[in-house]
C-alpha positions as CSV (number, residue, x, y, z in Angstrom):
1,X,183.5,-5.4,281.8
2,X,186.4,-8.0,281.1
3,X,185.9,-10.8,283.3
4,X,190.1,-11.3,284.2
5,X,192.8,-11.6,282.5
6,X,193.2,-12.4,278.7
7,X,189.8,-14.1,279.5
8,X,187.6,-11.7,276.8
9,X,190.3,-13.6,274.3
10,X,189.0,-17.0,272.4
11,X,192.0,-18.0,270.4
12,X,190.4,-21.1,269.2
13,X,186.9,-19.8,268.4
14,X,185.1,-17.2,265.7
15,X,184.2,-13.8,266.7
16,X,180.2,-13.7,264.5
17,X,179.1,-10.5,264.0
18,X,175.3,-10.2,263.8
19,X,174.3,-6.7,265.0
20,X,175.3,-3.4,264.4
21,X,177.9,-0.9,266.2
22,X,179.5,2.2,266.4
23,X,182.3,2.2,263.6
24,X,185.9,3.2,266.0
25,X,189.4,3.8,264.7
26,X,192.8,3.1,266.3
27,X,194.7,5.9,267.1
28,X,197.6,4.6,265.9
29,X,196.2,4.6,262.9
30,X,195.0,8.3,262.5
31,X,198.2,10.1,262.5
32,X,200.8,8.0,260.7
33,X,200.7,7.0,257.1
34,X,199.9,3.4,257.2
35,X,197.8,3.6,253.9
36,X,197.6,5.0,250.8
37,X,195.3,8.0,250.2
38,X,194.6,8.0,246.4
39,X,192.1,5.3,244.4
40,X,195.0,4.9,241.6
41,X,197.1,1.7,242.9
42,X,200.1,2.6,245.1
43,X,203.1,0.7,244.5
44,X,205.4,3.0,246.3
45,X,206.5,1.6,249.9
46,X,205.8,4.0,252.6
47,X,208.7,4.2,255.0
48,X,207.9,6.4,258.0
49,X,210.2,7.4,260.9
50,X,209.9,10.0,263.4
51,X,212.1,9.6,266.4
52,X,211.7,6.2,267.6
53,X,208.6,5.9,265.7
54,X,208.8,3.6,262.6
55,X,206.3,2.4,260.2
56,X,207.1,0.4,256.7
57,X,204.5,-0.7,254.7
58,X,205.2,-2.9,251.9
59,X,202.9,-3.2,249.0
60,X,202.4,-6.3,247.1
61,X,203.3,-6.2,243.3
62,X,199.8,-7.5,242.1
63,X,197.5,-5.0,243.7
64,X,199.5,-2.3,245.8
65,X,199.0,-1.3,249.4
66,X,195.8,-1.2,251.2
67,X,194.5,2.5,250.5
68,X,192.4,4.5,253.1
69,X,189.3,3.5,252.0
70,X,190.5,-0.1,252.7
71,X,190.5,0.8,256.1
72,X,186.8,1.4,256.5
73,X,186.5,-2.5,256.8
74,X,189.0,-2.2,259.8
75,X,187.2,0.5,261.1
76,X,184.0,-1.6,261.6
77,X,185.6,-4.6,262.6
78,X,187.1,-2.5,265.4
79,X,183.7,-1.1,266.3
80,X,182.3,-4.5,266.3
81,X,184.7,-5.9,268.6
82,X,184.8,-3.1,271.2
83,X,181.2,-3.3,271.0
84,X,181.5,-7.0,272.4
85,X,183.9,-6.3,275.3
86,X,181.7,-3.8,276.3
87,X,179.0,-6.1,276.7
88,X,181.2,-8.7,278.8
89,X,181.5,-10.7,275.8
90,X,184.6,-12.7,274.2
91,X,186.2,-11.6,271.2
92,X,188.8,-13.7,269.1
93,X,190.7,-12.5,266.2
94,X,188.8,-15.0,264.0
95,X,186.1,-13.4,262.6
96,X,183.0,-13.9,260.9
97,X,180.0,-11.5,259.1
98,X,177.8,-11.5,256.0
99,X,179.2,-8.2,253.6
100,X,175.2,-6.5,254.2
101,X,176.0,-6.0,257.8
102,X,179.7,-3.8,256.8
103,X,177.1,-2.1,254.0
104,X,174.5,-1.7,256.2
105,X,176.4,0.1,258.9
106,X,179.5,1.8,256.8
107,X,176.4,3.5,254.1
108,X,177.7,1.1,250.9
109,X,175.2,0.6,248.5
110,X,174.3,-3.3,248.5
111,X,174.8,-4.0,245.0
112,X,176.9,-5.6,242.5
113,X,179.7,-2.4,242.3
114,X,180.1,-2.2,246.7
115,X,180.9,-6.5,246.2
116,X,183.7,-5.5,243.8
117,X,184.9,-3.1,246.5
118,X,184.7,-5.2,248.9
119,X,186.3,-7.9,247.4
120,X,189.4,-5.7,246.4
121,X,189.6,-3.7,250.0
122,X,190.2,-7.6,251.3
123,X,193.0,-8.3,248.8
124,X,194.4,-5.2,249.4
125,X,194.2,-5.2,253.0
126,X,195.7,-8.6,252.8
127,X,198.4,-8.4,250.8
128,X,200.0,-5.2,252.4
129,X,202.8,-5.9,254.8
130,X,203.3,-3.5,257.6
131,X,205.9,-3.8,260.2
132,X,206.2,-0.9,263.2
133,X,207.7,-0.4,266.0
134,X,204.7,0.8,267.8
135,X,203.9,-1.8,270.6
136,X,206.1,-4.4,269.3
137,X,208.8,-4.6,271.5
138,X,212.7,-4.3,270.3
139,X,212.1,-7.5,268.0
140,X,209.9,-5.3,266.1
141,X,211.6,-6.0,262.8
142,X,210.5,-9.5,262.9
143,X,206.8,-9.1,263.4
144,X,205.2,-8.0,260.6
145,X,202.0,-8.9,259.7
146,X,199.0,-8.2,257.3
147,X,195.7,-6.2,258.0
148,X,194.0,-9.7,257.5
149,X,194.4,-13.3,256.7
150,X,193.0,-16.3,255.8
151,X,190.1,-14.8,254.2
152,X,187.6,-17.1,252.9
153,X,184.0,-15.9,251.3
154,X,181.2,-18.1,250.6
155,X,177.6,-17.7,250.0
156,X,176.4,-19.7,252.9
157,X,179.0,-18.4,255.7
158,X,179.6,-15.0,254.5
159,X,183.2,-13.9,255.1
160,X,185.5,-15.9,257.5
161,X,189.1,-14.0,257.7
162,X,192.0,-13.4,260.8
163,X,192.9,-10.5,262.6
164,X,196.7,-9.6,263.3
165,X,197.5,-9.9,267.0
166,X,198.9,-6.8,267.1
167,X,195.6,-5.2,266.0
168,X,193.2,-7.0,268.6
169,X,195.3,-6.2,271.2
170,X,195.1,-2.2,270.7
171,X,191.6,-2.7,270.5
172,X,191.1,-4.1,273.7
173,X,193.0,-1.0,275.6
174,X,190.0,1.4,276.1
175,X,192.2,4.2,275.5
176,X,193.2,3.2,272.0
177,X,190.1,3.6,269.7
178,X,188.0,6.6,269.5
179,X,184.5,6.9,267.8
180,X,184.4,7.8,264.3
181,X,181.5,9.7,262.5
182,X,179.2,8.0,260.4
183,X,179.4,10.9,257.7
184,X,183.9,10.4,257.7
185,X,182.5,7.1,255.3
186,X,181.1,9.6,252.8
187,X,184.1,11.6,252.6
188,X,185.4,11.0,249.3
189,X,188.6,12.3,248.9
190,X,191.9,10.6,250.5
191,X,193.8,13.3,252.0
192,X,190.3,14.4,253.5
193,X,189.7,11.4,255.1
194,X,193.3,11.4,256.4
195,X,192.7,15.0,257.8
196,X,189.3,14.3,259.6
197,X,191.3,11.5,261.2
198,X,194.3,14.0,262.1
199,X,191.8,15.9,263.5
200,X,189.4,13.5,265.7
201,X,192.7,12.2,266.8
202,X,194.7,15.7,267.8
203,X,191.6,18.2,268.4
204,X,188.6,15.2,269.7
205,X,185.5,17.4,270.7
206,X,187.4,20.2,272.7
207,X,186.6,23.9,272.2
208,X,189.3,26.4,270.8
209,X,191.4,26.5,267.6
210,X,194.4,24.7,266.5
211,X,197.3,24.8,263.6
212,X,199.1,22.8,262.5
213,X,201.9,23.4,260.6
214,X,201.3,22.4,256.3
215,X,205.1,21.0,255.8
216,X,204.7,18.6,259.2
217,X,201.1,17.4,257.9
218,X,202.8,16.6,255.0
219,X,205.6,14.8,256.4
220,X,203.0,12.6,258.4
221,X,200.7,12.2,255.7
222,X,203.0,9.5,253.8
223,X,201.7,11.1,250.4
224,X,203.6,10.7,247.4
225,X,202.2,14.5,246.0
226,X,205.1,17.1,245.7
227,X,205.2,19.0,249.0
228,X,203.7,22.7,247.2
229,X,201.1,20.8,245.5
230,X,200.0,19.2,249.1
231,X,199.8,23.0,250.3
232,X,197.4,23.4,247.8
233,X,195.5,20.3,248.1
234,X,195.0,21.6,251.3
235,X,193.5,24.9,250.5
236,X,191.2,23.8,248.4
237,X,190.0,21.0,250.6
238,X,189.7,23.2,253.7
239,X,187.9,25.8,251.2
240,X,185.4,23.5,249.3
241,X,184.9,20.3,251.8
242,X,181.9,20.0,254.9
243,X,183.7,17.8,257.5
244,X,181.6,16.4,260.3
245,X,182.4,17.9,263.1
246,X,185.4,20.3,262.6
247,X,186.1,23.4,260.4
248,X,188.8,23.8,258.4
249,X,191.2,26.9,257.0
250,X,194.6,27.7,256.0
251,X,196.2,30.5,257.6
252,X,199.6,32.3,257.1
253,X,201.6,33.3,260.2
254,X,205.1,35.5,259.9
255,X,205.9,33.4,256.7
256,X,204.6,30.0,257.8
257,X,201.5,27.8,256.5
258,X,199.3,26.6,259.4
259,X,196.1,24.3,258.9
260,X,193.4,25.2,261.6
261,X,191.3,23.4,262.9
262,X,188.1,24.0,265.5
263,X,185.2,22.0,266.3
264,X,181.7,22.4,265.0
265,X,179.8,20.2,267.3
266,X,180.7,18.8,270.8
267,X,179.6,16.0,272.9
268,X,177.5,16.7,275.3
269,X,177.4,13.3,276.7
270,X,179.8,11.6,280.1
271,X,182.8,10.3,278.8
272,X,184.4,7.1,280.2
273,X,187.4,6.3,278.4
274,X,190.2,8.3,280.1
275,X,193.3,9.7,277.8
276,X,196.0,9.2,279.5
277,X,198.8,10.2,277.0
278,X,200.7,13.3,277.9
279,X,200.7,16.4,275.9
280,X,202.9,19.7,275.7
281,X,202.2,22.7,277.2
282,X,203.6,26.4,278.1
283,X,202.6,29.4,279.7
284,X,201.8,31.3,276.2
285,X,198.6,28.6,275.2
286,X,200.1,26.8,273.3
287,X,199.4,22.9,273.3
288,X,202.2,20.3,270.9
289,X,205.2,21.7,269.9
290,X,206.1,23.8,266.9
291,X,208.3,22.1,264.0
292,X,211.7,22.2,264.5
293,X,211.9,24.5,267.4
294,X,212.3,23.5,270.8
295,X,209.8,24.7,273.3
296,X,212.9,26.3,274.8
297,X,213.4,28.5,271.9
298,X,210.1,29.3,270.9
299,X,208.9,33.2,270.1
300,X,207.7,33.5,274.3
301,X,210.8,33.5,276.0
302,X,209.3,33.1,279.3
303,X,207.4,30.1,277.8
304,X,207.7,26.8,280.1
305,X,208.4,23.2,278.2
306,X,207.4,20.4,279.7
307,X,208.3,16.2,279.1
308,X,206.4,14.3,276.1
309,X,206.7,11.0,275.8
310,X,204.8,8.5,273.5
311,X,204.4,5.4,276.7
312,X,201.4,5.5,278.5
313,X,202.1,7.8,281.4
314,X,200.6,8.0,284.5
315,X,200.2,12.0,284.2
316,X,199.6,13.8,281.6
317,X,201.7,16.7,282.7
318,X,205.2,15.1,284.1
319,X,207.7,18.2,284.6
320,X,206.6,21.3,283.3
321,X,210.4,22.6,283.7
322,X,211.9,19.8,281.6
323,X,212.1,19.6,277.9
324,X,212.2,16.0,276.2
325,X,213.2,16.4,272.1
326,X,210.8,13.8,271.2
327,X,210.2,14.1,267.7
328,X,206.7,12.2,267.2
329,X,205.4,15.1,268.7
330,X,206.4,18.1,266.6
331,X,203.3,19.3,265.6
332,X,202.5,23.1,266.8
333,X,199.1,23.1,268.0
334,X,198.9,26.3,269.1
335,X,195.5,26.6,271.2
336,X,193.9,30.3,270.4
337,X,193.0,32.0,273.6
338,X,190.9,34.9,275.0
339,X,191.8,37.2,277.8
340,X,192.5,35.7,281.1
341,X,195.5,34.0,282.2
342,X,196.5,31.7,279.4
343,X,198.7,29.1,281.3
344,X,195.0,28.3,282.8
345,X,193.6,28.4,279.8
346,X,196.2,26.1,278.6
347,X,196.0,23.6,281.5
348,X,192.4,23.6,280.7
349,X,192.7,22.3,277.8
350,X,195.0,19.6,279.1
351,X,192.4,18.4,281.4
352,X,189.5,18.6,278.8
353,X,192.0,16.3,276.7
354,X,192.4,13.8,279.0
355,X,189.3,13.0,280.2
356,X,189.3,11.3,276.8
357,X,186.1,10.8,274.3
358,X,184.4,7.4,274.4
């Protein structure tokens, strides 16, 4: 438990890691294109926005932007510090390991090939300039920062290296991170990584099916691939590729290209770490909303919109009889459902979402 107030923070002090933990991702991270999904260097900004959602990400001219394998490292850091605070323990944004602890727990072969990764993951990760509007305020534009700083590496003290602000302080809200499966490190393609993230993000451990619309994974993906030959990326990856936990396919719908995705394995295990971010739902079962139709207008005219907003609501169901255009959340997750009513069904799943995954 935090013991008060800003008091699991240490400004002044390093955060050592010594012991292992359970690798967790930011959610912020999952679904927006804040890296670069293919090995060859990207020099390419990425310039994201989706209603009052922005994301930049500069590269630098030497060595490109920070690519998704790049964010493994942030990945266990984040582990590692949630870790602490659920112990009771401080955490600063200084940090400090030895690289055969990240090998260890991430799967790298300790040898002289995963120290040349290493090395370039930190001057990638370091070098990339992101700026966001996500939690930063309406000053956002003069608050960028790097994935890490200061980075020092020595054979005595390991690696020494800094934290953004912004990124310790998502880390220390509960219902920010979510686990991430140890096989996700040996996943080796980009665009797979990023659509195991997508899912663990939108689709957790709940039962049912889901789609997602091809052209609107595309648009959040932030790849620089042709739109047609990310469609086909997809098909072959949801064809050819054993994700932990979920089960892909593409599926065609009256004309339109749909990714689903359903669970393989569940948790079976309490969950502690409440969701409280709203999601949409109507009458016909269907949970997001489709791309570039209001709820209002989609194929069930009886269907009911309700309000989606991206702050952290109190309920995750606000006003089923009001619809809110908010663009971050186009995605058409359409839950498939068995006989019954399906607006329980639905609400079901509502509830199964926000009790969260730890």
């Amino acid at each position: 438990m935090m013991r008060g107030e800003e008091s699991w923070k240490e400004p002044d002090r390093r955060f050592v890691i010594s012991g292992p933990a359970r690798p967790r991702d930011l959610r912020d991270l999952m679904e927006r294109p804040f890296f670069a999904l293919g090995k060859i260097p990207r020099y390419a900004p990425i310039h994201y926005r989706a209603g009052y959602t922005e994301v930049h990400v500069i590269p630098n001219e030497a060595v490109g932007i920070a690519t998704i394998w790049d964010a493994d490292v942030l990945i266990w850091l984040a582990g590692q510090i949630v870790d602490a605070l659920n112990h009771g323990l401080w955490v600063s944004r200084h940090v400090r390991f030895t690289p055969w602890r990240l090998f260890a727990d991430l799967g790298w072969a300790d040898g002289a090939h995963q120290y040349r990764r290493f090395h370039g993951a930190l001057a990638r990760l370091a070098a990339t300039t992101v700026t966001t509007t996500i939690r930063n305020g309406p000053n956002w534009q003069e608050k960028s920062f790097t994935w890490v700083s200061d980075v020092r590496v020595s054979g005595d003290d390991g690696v020494a290296l800094t934290l953004p602000e912004w990124f310790l302080d998502t880390i220390a809200e509960p219902t920010r991170v979510l686990t991430v499966d140890a096989a996700y490190f040996r996943l080796r393609g980009g665009v797979e990584r990023w659509l195991y993230r997508i899912a663990r993000k939108h689709v957790g451990r709940q039962r049912g099916q889901w789609l997602f619309e091809t052209a609107f994974l595309y648009s959040k993906s932030g790849s620089l691939m042709q739109r047609g030959d990310f469609a086909l990326a997809l098909r072959k990856i949801a064809g050819n590729t054993a994700f932990p936990r979920y089960r892909f396919a593409v599926v065609v719908s009256r004309g339109v290209e749909y990714l689903r995705i359903e669970t393989t394995a569940r948790s079976t295990g309490p969950v502690d770490k409440p969701v409280r971010r709203p999601v949409a739902i109507n009458v016909d079962g269907t949970v997001g909303l489709r791309d570039g139709i209001p709820l209002d207008r989609s194929e069930n005219p009886h269907a009911t919109p309700c309000h989606i907003t991206e702050s952290d609501g109190r309920n995750l169901v606000h006003n089923l009889k009001s619809l809110d255009r908010c663009r971050e959340s186009r995605f058409f997750a359409q839950r498939i459902s068995g006989r019954g009513d399906k607006r329980k069904k639905a609400q079901e799943a509502v509830a199964d979402r926000g009790a969260g995954v730890p």
